[in-house]
Backbone as a printed PyTorch tensor [residue, N CA C, xyz], in Angstrom:
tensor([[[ 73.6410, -20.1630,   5.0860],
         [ 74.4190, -21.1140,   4.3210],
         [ 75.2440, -20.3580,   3.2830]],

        [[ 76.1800, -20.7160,   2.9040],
         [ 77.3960, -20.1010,   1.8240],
         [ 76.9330, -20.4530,   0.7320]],

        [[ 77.6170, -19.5710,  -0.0970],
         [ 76.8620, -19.9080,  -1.2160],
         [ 78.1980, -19.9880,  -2.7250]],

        [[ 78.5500, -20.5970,  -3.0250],
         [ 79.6490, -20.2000,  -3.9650],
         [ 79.0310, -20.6080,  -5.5950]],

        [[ 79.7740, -19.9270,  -6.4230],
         [ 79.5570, -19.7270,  -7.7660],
         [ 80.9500, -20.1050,  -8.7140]],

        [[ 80.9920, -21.6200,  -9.3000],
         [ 81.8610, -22.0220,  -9.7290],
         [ 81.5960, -22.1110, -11.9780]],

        [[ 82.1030, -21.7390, -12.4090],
         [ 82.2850, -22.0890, -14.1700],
         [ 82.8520, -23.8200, -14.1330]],

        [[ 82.2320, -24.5450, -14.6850],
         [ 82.7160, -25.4300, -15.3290],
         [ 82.5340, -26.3830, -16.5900]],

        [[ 83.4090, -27.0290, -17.1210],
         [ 83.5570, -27.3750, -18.3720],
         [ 83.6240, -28.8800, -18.7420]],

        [[ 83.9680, -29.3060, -19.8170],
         [ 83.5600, -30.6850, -19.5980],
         [ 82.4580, -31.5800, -19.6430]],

        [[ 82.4860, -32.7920, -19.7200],
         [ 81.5990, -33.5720, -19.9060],
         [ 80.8550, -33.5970, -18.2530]],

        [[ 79.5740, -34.2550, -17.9770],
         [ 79.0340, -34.0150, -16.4890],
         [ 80.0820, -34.3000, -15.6820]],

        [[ 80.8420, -35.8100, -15.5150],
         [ 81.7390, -36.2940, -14.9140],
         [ 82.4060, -35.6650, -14.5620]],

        [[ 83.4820, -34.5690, -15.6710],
         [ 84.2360, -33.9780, -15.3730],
         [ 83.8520, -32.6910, -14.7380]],

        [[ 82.5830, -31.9290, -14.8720],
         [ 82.0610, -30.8980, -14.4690],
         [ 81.5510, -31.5720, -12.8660]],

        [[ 81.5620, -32.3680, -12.3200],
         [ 81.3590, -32.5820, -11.2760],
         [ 82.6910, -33.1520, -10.6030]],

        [[ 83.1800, -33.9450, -11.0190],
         [ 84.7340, -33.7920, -10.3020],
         [ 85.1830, -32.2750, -10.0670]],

        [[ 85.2770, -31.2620, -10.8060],
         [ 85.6250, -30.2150, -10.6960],
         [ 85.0360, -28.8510,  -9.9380]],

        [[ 83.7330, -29.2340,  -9.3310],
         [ 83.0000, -28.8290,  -8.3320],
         [ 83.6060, -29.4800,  -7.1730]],

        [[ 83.6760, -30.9650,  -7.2640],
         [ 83.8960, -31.6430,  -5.5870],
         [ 85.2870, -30.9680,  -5.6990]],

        [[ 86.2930, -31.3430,  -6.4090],
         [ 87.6550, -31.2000,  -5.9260],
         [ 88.2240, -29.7130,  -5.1390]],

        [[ 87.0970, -28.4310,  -5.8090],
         [ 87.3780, -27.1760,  -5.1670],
         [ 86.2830, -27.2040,  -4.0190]],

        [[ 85.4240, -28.2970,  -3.7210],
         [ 84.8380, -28.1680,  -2.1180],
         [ 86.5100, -28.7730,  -1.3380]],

        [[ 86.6550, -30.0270,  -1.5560],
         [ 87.5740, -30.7430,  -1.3200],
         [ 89.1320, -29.4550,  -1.2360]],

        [[ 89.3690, -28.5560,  -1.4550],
         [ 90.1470, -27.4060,  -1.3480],
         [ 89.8300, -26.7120,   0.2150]],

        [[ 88.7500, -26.2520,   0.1230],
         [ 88.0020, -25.4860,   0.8180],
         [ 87.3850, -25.8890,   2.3540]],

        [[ 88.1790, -27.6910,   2.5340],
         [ 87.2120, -28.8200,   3.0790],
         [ 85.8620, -28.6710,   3.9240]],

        [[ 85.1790, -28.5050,   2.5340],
         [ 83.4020, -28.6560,   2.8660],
         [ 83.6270, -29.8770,   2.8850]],

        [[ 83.5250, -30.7850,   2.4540],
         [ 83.1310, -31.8680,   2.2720],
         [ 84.4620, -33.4290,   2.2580]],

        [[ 84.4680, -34.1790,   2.3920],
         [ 85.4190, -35.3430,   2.9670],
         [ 85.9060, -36.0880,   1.6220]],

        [[ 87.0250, -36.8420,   1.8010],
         [ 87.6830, -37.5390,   1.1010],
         [ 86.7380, -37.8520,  -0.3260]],

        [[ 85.8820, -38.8850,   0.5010],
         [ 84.7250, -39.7870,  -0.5560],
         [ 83.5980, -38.8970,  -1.4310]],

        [[ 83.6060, -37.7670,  -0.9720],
         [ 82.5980, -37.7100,  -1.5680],
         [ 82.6040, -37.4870,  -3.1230]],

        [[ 83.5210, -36.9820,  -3.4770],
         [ 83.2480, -37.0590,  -5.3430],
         [ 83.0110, -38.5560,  -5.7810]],

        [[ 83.7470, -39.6330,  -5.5270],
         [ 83.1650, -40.8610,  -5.9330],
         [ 81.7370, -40.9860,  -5.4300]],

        [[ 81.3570, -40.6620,  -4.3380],
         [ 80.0390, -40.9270,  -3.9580],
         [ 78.7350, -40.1910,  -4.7660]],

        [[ 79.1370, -38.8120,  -5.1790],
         [ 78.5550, -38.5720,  -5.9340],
         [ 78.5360, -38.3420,  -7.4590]],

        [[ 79.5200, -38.7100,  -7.8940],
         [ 79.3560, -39.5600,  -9.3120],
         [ 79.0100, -41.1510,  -9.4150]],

        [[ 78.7160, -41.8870,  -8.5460],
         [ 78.2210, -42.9550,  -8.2950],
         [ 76.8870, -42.6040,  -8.2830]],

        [[ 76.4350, -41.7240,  -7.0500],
         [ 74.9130, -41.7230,  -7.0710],
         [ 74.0860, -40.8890,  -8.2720]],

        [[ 74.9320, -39.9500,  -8.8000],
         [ 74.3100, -39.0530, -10.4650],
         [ 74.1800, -40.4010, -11.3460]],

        [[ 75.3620, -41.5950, -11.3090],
         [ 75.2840, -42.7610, -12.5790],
         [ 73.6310, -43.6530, -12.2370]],

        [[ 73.4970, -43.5400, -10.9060],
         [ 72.5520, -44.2870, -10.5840],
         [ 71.1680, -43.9180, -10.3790]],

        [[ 70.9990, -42.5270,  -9.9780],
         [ 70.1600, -41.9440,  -9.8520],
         [ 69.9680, -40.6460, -10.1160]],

        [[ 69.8840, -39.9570, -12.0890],
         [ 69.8870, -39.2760, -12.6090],
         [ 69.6370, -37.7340, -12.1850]],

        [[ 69.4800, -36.4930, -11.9400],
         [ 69.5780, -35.4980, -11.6560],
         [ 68.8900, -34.2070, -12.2710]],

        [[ 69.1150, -34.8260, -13.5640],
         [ 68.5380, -33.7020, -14.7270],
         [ 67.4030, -33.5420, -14.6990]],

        [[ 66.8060, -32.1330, -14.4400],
         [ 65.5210, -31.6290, -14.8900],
         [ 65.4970, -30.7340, -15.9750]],

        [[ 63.8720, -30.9320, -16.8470],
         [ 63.5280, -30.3400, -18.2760],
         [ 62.6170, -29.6600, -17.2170]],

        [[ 63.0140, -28.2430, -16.4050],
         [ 61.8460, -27.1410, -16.4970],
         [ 61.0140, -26.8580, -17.3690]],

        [[ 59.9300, -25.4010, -16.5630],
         [ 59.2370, -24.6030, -17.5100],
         [ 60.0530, -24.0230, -18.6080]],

        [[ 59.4030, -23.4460, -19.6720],
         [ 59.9160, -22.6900, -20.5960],
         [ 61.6040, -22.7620, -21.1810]],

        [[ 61.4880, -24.6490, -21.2680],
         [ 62.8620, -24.8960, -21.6270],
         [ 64.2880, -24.6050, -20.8760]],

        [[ 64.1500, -24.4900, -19.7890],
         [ 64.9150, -24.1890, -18.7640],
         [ 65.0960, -25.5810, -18.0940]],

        [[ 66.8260, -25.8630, -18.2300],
         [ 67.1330, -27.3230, -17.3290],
         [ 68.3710, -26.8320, -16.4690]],

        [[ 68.1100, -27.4330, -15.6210],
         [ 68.8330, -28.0080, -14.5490],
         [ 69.5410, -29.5450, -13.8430]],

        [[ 70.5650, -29.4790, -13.2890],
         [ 70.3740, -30.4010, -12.7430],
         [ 70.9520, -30.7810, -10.9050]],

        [[ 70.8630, -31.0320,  -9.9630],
         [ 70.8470, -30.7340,  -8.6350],
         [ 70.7600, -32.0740,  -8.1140]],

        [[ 72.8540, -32.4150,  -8.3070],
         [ 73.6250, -33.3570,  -7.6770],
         [ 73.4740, -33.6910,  -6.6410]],

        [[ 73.9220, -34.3050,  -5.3580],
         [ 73.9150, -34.6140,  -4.0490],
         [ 74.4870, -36.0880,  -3.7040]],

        [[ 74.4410, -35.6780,  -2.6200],
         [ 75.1180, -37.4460,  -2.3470],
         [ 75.0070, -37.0570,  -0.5720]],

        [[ 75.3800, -38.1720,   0.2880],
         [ 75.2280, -38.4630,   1.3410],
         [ 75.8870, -36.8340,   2.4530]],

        [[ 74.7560, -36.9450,   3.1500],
         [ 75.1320, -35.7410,   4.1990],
         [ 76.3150, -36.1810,   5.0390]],

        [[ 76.1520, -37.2250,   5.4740],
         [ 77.4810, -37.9930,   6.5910],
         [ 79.0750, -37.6790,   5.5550]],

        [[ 78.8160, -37.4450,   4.7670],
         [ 80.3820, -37.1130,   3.9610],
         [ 80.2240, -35.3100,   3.5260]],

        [[ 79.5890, -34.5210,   4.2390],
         [ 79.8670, -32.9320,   4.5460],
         [ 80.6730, -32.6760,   5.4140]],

        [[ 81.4260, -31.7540,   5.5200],
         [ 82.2070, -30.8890,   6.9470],
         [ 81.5520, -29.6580,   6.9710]],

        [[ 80.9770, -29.1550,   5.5620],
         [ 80.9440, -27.5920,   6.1810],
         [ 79.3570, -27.4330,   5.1010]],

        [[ 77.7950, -27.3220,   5.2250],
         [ 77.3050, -26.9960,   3.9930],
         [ 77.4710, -25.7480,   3.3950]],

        [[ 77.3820, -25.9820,   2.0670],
         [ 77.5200, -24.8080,   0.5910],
         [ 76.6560, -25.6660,  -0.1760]],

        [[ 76.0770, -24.1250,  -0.8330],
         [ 75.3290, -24.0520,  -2.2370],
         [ 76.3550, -24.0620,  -2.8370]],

        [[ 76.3030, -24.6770,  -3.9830],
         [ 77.1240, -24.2680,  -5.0700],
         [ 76.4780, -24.3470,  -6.2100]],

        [[ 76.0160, -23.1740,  -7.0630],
         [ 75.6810, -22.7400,  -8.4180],
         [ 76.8490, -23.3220,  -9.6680]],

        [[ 76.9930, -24.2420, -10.5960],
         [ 77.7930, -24.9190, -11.4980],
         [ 77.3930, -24.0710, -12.6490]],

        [[ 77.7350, -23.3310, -13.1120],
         [ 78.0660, -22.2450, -14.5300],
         [ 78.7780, -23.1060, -15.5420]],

        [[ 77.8860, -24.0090, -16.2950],
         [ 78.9590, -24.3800, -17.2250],
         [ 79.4430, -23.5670, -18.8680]],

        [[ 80.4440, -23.5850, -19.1270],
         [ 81.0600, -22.7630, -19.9100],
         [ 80.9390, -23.5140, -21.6020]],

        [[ 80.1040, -25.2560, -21.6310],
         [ 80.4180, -25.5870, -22.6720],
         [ 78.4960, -26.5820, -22.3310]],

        [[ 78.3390, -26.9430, -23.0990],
         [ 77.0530, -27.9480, -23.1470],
         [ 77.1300, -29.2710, -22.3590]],

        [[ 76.4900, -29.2850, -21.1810],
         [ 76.5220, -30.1710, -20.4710],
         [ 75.3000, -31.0840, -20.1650]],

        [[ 75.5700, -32.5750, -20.7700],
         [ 74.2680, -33.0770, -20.3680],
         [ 74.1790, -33.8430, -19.4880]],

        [[ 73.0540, -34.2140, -19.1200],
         [ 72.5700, -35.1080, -17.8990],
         [ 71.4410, -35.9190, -17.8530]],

        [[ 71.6060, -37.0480, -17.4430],
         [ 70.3530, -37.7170, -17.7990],
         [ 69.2980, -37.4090, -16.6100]],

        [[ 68.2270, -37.5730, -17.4490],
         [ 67.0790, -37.1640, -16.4580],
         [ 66.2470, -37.6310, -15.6880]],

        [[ 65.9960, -37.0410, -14.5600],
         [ 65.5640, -37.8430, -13.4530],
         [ 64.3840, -38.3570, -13.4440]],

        [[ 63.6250, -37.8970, -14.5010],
         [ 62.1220, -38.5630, -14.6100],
         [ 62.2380, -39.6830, -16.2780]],

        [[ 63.0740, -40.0930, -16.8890],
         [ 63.2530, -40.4570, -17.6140],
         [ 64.7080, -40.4950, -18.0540]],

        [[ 65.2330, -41.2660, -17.1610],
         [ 66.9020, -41.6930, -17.0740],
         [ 68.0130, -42.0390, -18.5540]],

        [[ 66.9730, -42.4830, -19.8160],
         [ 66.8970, -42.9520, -20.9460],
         [ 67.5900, -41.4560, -21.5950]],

        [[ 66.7590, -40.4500, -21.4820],
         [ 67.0560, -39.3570, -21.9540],
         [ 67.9080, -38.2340, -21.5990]],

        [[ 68.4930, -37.3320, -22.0240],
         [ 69.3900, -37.0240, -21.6300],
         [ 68.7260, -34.6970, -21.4670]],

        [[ 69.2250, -33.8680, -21.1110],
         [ 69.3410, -32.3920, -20.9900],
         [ 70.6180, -32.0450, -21.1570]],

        [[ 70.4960, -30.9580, -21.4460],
         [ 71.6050, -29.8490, -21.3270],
         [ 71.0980, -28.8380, -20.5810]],

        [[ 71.6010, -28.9780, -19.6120],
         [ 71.7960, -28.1740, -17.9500],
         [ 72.3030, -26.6080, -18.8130]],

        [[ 71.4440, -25.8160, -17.7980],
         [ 71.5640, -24.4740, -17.7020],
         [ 72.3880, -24.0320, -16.7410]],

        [[ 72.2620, -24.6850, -15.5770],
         [ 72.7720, -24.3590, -14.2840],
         [ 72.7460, -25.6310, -13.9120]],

        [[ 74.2150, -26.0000, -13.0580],
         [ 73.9790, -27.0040, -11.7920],
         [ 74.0130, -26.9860, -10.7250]],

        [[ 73.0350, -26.7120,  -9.7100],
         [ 72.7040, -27.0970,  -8.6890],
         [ 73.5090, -27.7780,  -7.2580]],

        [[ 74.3110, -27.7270,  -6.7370],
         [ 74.9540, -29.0380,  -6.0500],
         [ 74.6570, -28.9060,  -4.4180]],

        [[ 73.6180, -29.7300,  -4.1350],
         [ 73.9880, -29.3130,  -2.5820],
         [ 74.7470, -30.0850,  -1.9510]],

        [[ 75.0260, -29.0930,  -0.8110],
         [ 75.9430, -29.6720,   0.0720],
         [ 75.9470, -29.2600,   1.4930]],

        [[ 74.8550, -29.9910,   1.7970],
         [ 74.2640, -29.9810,   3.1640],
         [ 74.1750, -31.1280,   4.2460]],

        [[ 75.0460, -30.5590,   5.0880],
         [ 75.2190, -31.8000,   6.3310],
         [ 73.9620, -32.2620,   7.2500]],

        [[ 73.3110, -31.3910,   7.2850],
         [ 71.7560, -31.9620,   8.2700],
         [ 70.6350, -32.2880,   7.0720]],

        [[ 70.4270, -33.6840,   7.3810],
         [ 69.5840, -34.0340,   6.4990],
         [ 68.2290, -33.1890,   6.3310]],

        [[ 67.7170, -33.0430,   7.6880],
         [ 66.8910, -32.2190,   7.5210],
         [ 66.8720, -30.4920,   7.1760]],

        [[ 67.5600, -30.3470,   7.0120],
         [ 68.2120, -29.0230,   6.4630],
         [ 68.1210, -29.1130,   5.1960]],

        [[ 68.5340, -30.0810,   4.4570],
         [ 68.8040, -30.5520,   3.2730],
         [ 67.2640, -30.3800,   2.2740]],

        [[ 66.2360, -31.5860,   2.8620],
         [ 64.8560, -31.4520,   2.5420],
         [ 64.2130, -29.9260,   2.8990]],

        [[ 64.4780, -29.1870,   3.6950],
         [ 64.1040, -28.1720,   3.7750],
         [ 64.4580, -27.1060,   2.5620]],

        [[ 65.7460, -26.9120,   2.5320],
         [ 65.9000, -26.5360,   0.8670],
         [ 65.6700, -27.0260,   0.0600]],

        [[ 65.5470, -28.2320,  -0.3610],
         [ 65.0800, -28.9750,  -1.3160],
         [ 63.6630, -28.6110,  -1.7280]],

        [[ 62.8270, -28.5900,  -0.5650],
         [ 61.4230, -28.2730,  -1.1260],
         [ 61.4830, -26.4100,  -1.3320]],

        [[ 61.8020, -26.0720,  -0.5140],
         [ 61.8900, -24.3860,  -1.1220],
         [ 62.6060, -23.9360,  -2.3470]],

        [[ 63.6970, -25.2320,  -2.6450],
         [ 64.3100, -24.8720,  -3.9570],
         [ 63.1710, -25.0700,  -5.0820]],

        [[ 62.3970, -26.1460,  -5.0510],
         [ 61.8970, -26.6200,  -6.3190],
         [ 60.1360, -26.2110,  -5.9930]],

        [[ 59.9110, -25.8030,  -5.2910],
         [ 58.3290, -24.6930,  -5.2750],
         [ 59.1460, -23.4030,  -5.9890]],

        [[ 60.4090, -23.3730,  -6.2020],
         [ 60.6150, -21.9840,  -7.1840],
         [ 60.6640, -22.0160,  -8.2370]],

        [[ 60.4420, -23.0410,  -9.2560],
         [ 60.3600, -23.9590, -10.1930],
         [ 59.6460, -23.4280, -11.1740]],

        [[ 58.1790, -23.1140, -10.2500],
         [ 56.8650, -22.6760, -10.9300],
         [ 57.0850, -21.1520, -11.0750]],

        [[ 58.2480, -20.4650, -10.2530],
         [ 58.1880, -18.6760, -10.7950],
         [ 58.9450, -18.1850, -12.0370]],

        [[ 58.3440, -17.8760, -12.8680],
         [ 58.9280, -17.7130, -13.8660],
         [ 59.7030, -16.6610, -14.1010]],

        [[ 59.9020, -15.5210, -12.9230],
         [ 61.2330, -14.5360, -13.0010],
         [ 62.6000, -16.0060, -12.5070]],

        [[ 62.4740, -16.1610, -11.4290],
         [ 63.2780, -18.0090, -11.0770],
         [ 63.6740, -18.6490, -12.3450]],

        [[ 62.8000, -18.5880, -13.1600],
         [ 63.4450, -19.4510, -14.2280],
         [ 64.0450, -18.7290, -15.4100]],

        [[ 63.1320, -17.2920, -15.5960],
         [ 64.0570, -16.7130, -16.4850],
         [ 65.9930, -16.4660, -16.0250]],

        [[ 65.9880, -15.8290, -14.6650],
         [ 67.4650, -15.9330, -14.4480],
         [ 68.1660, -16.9770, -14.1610]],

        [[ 67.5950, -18.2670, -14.6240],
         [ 68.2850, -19.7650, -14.4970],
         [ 68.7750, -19.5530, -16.2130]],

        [[ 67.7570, -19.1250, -16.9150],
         [ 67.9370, -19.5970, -18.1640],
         [ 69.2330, -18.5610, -19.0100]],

        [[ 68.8960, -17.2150, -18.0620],
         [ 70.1100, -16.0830, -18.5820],
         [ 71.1160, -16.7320, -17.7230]],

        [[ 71.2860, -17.5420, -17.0060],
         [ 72.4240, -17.5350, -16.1080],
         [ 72.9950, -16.4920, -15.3740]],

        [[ 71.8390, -15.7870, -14.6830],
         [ 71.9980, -14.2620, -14.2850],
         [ 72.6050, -14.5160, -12.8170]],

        [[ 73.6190, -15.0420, -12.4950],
         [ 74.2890, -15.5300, -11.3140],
         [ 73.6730, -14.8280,  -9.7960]],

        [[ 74.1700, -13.7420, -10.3000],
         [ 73.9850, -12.6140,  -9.0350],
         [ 72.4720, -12.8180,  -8.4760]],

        [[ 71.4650, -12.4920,  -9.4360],
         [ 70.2790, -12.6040,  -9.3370],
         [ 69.4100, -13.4460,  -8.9590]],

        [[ 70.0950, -14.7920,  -9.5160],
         [ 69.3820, -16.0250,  -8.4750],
         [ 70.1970, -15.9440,  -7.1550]],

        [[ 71.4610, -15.5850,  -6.8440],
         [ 71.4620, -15.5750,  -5.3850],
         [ 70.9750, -14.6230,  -4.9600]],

        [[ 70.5630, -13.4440,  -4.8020],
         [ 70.0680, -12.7930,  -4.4730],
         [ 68.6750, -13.3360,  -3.8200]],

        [[ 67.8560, -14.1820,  -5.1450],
         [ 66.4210, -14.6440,  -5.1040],
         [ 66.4550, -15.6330,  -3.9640]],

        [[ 67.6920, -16.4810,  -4.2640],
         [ 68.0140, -17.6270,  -3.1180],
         [ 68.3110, -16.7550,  -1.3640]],

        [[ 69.0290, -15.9700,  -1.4640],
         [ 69.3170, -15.4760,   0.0930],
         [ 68.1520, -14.8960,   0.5710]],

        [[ 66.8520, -14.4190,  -0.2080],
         [ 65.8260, -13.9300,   0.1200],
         [ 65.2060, -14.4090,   0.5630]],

        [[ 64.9830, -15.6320,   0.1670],
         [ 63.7100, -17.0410,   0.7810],
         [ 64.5460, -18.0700,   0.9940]],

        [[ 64.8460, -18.6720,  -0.0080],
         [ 65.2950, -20.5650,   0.0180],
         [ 66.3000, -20.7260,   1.3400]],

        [[ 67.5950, -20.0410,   0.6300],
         [ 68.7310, -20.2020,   1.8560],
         [ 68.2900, -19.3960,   3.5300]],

        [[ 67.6570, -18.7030,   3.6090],
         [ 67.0850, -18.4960,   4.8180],
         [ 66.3770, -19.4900,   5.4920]],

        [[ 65.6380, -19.9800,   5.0690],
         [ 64.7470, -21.1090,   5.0510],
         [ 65.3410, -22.3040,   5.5640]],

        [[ 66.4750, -22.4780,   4.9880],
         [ 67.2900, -23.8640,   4.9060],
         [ 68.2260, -23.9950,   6.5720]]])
């Protein structure tokens, strides 16, 4: 699976329009899907409060609106929050965002669970928290994205 590494800025909204629109360049992914997935982030929150103060958050929306899957790592350049998925009320500031973009559903759950059993390693979370780009892909092409 590809893996790309995008900076963005902005409020979530806009930090996620600005992820879809350069899949939407690249056509990974179809017309709908940025509405689809700023619809499904409004509805069904994203944000995780990791270990050792380390957040995330790991967008998605419907596989039937992929052409091509990509990882995409979201580097934001300014404080980005997100409400959280175990408590929607409250809000994070994302370290990293997450976005998959995977056309086989089952492909999808397959990274999904190898992404978040990495949760508990705490080298995994220290280079979430440095934003050590290189290094979590690295960690990712080793296990997760193989896997997937």
């Amino acid at each position: 699976m590809k893996l790309m590494t995008l900076h963005v800025k902005g409020t979530r909204e806009e930090a996620l329009s600005s992820l879809t629109d350069r899949l939407r360049e690249h056509d990974y992914v179809k017309e709908p899907y940025k509405e689809s997935l700023l619809l499904r982030e409004e509805k069904y929150p994203t944000g995780l409060a990791l270990a050792n103060s380390v957040n995330i958050a790991i967008p998605h929306t419907e596989p039937a609106l992929v052409n091509e899957s990509v990882f995409v790592m979201g580097v934001p350049d300014n404080v980005i929050r997100f409400r959280r998925i175990d408590a929607p009320s409250e809000d994070v500031s994302v370290d990293l965002i997450f976005l998959l973009v995977i056309k086989d559903p089952e492909r999808y759950l397959r990274f999904l669970s190898g992404l978040t059993q990495n949760f508990e390693n705490a080298e995994f979370l220290e280079q979430i928290r440095h934003r050590d780009t290189e290094s979590i892909r690295q960690f990712l092409e080793s296990g997760v994205l193989e896997s997937a």
